[in-house]
BAKE-601019 format. One record per residue: residue number from 1; x, y, z of N, C-alpha, C in turn; residue in three letters. Coordinates in pm, whole numbers. Example, Ala and Ser with C-alpha at 12.3 -4.5 7.8 and 13.67 -1.06 7.14 Angstrom:
! BAKE-601019
i:npx:npy:npz:capx:capy:capz:cpx:cpy:cpz:aa
1:1319:-569:780:1230:-450:780:1320:-330:780:ALA $
2:1285:-225:708:1367:-106:714:1290:3:787:SER $
! end
This chain:
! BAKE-601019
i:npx:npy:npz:capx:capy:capz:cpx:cpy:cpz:aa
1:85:-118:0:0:0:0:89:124:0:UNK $
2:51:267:-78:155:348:-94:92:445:-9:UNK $
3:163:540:84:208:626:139:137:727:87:UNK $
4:63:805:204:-16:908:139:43:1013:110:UNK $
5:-2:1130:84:121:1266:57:137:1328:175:UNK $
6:88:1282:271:68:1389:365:170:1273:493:UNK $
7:222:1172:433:307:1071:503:423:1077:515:UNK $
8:420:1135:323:548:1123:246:637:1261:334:UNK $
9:565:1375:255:551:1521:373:663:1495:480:UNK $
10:575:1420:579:639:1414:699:780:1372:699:UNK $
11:780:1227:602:903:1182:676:995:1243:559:UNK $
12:964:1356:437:1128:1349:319:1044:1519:292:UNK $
13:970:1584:336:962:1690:316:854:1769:237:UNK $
14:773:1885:260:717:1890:157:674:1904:-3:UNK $
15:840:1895:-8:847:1939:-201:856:1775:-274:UNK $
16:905:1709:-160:901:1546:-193:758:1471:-214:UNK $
17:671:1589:-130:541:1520:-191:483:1587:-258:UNK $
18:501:1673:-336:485:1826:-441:390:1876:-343:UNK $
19:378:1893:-243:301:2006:-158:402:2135:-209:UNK $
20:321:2298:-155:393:2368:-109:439:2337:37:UNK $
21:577:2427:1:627:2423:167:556:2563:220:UNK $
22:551:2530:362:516:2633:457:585:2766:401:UNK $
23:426:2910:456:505:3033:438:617:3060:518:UNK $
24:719:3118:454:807:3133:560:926:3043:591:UNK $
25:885:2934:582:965:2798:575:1103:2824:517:UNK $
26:1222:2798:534:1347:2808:439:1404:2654:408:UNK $
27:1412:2634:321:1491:2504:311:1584:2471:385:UNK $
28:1627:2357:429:1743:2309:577:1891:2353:435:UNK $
29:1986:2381:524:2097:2425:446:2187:2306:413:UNK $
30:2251:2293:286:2275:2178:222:2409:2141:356:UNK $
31:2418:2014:374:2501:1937:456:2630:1875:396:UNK $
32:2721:1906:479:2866:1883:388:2896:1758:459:UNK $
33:2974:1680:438:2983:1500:452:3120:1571:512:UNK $
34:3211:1583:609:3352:1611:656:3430:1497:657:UNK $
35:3343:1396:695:3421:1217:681:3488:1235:579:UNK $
36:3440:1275:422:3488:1243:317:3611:1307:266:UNK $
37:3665:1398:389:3755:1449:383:3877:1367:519:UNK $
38:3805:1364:597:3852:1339:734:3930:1213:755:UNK $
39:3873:1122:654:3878:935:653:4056:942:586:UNK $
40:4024:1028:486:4167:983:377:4251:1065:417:UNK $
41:4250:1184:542:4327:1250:594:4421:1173:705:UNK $
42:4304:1070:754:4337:1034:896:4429:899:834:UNK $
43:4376:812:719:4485:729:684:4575:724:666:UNK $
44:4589:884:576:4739:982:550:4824:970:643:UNK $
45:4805:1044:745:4852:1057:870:4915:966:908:UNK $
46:4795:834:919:4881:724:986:4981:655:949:UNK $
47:4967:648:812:5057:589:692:5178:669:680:UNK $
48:5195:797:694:5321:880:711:5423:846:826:UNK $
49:5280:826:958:5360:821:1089:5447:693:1088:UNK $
50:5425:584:1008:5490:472:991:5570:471:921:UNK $
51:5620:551:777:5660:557:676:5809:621:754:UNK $
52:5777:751:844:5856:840:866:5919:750:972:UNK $
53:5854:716:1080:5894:701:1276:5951:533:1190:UNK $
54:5834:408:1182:5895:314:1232:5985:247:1102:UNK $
55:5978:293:982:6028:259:863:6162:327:829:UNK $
56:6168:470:799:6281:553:736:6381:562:849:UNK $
57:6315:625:986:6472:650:1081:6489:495:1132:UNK $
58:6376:348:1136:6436:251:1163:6565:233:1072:UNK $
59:6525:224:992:6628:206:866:6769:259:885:UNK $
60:6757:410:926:6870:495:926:6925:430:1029:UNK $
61:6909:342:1098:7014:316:1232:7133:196:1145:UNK $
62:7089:167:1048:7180:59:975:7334:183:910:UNK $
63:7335:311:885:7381:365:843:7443:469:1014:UNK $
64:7376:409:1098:7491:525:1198:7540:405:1276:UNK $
65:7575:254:1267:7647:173:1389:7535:142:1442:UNK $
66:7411:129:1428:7311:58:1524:7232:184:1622:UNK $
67:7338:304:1620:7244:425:1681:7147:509:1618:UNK $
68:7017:522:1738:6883:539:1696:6914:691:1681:UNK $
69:6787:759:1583:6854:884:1524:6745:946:1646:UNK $
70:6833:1098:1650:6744:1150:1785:6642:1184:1790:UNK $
71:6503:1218:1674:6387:1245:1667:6300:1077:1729:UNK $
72:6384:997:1762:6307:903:1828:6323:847:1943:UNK $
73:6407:923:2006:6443:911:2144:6370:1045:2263:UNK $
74:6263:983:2298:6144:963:2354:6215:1059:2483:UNK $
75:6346:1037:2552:6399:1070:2650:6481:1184:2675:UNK $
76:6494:1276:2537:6613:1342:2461:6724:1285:2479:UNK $
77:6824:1318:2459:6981:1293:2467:7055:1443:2447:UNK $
78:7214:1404:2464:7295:1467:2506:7401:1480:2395:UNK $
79:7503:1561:2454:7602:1639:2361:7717:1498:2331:UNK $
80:7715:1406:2405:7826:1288:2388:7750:1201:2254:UNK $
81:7616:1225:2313:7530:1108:2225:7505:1170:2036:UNK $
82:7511:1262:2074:7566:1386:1906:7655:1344:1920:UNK $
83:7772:1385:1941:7923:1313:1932:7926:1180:1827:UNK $
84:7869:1061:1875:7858:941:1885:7810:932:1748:UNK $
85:7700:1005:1751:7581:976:1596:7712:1052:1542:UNK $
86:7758:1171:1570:7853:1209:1413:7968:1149:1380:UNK $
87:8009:1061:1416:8125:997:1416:8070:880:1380:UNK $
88:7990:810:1371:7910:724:1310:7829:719:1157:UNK $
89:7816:860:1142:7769:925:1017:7824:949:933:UNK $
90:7822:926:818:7902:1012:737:7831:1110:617:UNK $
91:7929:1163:573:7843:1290:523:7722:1270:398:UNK $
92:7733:1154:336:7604:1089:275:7470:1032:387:UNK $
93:7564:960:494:7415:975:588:7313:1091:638:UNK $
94:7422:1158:672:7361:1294:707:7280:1350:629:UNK $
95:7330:1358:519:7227:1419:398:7125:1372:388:UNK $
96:7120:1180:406:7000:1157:367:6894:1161:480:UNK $
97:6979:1183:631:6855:1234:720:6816:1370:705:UNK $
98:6886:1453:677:6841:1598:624:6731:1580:518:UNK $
99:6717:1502:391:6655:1489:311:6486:1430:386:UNK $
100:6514:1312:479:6437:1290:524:6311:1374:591:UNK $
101:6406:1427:680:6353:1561:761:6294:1659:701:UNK $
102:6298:1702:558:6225:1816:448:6147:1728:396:UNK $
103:6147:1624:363:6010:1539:322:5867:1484:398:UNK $
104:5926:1340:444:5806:1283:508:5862:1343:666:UNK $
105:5974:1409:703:5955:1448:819:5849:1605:896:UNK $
106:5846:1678:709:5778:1786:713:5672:1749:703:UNK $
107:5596:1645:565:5448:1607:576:5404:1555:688:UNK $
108:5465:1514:700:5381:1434:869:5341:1482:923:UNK $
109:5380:1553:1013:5337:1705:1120:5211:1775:1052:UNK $
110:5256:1843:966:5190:1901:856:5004:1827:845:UNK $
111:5013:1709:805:4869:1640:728:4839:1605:895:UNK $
112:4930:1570:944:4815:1514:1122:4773:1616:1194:UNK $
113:4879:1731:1165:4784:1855:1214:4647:1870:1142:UNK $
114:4660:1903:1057:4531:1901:919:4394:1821:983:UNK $
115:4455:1654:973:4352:1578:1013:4298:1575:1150:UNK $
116:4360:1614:1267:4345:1590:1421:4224:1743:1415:UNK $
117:4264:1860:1320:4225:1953:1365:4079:2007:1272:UNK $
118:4042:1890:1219:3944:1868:1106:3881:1741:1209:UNK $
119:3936:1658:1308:3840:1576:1374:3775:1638:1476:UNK $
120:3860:1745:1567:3811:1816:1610:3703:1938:1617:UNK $
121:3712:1961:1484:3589:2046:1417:3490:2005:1393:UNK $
122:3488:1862:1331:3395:1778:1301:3288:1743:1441:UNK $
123:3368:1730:1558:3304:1640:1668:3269:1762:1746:UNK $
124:3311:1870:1795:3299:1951:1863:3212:2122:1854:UNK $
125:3168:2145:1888:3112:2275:1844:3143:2357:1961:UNK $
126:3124:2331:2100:3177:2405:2200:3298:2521:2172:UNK $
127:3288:2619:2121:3390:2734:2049:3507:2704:2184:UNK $
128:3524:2729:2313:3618:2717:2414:3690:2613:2393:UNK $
129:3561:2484:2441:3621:2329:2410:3745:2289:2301:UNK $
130:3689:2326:2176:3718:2321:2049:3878:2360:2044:UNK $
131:3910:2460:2103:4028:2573:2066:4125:2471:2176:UNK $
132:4057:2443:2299:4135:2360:2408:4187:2227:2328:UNK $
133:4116:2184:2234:4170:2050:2211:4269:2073:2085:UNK $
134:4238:2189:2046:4337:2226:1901:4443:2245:1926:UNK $
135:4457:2297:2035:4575:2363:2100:4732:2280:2126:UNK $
136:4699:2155:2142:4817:2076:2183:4842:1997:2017:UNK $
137:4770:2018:1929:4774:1988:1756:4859:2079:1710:UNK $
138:4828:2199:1737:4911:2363:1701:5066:2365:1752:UNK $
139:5034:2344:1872:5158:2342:1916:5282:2230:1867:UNK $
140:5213:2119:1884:5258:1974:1826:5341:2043:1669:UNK $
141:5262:2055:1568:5322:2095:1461:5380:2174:1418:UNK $
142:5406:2285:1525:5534:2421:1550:5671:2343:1614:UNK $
143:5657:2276:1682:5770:2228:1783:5843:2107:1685:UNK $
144:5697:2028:1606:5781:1928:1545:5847:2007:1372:UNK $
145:5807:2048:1341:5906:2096:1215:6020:2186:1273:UNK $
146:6028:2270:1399:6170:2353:1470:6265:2222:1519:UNK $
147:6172:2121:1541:6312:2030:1590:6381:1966:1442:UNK $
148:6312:1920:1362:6417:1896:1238:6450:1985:1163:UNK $
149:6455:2115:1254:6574:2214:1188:6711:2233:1266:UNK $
150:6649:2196:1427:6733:2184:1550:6840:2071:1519:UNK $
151:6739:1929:1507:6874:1783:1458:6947:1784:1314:UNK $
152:6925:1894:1211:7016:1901:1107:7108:1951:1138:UNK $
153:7090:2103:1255:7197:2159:1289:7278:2151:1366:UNK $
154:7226:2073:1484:7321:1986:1605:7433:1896:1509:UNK $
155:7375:1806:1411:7439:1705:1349:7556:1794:1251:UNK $
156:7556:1911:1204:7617:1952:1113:7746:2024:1190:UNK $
157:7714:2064:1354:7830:2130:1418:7797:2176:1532:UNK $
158:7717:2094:1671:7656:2054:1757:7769:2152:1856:UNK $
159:7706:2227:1932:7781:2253:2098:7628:2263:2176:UNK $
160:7655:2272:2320:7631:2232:2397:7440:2286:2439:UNK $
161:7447:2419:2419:7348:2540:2403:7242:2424:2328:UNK $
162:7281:2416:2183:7220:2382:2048:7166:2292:2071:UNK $
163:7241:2174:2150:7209:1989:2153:7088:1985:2274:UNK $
164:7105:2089:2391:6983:2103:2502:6867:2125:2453:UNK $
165:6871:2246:2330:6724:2294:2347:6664:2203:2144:UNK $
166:6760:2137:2116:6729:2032:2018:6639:1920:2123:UNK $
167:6739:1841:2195:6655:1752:2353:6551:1804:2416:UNK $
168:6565:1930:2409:6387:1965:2460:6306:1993:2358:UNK $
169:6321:2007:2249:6195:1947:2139:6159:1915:2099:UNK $
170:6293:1765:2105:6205:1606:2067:6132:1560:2202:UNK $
171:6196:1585:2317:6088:1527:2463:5974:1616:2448:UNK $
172:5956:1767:2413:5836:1828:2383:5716:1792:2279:UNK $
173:5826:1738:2214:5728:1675:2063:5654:1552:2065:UNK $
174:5740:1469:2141:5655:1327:2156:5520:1386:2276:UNK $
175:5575:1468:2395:5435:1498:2481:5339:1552:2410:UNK $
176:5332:1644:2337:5259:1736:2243:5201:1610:2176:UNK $
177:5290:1525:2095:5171:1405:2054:5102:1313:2106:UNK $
178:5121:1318:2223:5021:1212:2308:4908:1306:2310:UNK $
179:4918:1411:2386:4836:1520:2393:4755:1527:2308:UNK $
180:4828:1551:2169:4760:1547:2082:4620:1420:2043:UNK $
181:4690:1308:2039:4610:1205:2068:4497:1206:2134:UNK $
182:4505:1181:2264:4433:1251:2346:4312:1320:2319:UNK $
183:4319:1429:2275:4260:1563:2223:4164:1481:2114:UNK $
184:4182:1386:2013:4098:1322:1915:4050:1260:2017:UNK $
185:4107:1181:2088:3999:1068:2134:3906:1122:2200:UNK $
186:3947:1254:2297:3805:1315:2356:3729:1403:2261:UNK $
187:3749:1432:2160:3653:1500:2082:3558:1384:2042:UNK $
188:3619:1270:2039:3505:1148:1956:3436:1092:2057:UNK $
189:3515:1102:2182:3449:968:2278:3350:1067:2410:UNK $
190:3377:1156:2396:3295:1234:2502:3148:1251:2474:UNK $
191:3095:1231:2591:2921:1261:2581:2923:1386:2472:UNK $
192:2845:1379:2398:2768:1473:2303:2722:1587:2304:UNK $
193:2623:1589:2499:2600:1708:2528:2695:1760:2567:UNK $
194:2863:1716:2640:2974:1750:2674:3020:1882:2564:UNK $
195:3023:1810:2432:3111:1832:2354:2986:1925:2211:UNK $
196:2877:1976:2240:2772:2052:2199:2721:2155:2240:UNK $
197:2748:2211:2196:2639:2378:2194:2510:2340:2257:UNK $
198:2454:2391:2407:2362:2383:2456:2214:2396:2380:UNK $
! end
């Protein structure tokens, strides 16, 4: 049995059942799909973070003696431990972590900022909320492209000043990305009315 017009109306609108619409009435404003941006951002991301962290600088440790390069030392390090990597390096390695570092070490940062701060938009409307969770994304992707300008230049002619505040922006960078983390998972996983415009 088919659906009267005044059924149809209700549930898809009144131009769906050639009624007029109400005086006054405005049409609902067309709806943008953000997933369809958000999905192939967030794969990006992840696919970089592997490409860059557990693939390219794994790799590079075959080219310094078995030592891990310092954007992955979680703990920073020190002016002996530069020492160590440059004397281990040679000037084709170096280059090709420099090379590294302007490529997938720049996209990376770059597209997960993009995507973390596009999930956040997506999930959140709270204008305060919103800016609170962006915030450790922003920061994250300032700190991480200054440090692979910091470990090209420690590595190229390292003293003591240079190699400290290089060590405090890879230990800044990995916190900033948990944080960051973080920051997605509560934009997705938090109550609704939490994370909504009253």
């Amino acid at each position: 049995m088919g659906k009267t017009r005044a059924q149809i109306a209700r549930k898809h609108g009144p131009a769906a059942a050639g009624l007029p619409a109400t005086p006054g009435e405005q049409p609902p404003p067309p709806r943008h799909n953000g997933n369809l941006i958000l999905i192939p951002a967030v794969a990006a991301a992840l696919f970089l973070f592997w490409y860059f962290h557990l693939l390219t600088l794994s790799q590079m440790t075959q080219l310094s003696g078995g030592l891990s390069m310092p954007d992955m030392l979680l703990g920073g390090y020190d002016a002996d431990y530069i020492d160590q990597l440059r004397a281990a390096m040679d000037t084709a390695a170096l280059g090709q972590l420099s090379y590294v570092h302007k490529t997938a070490g720049t996209l990376f940062p770059l597209l997960f900022g993009l995507a973390w701060l596009l999930l956040v938009q997506l999930n959140v409307s709270r204008r305060w909320l919103r800016w609170l969770l962006w915030s450790p994304v922003l920061l994250f992707v300032v700190v991480d492209l200054w440090e692979n300008v910091a470990i090209d230049s420690i590595l190229s002619g390292p003293d003591a000043g240079s190699v400290a505040l290089a060590s405090a922006l890879t230990i800044t960078r990995w916190v900033l990305f948990a944080l960051s983390c973080a920051a997605g998972l509560t934009a997705v996983l938090l109550p609704r009315r939490m994370r909504s415009r009253s």
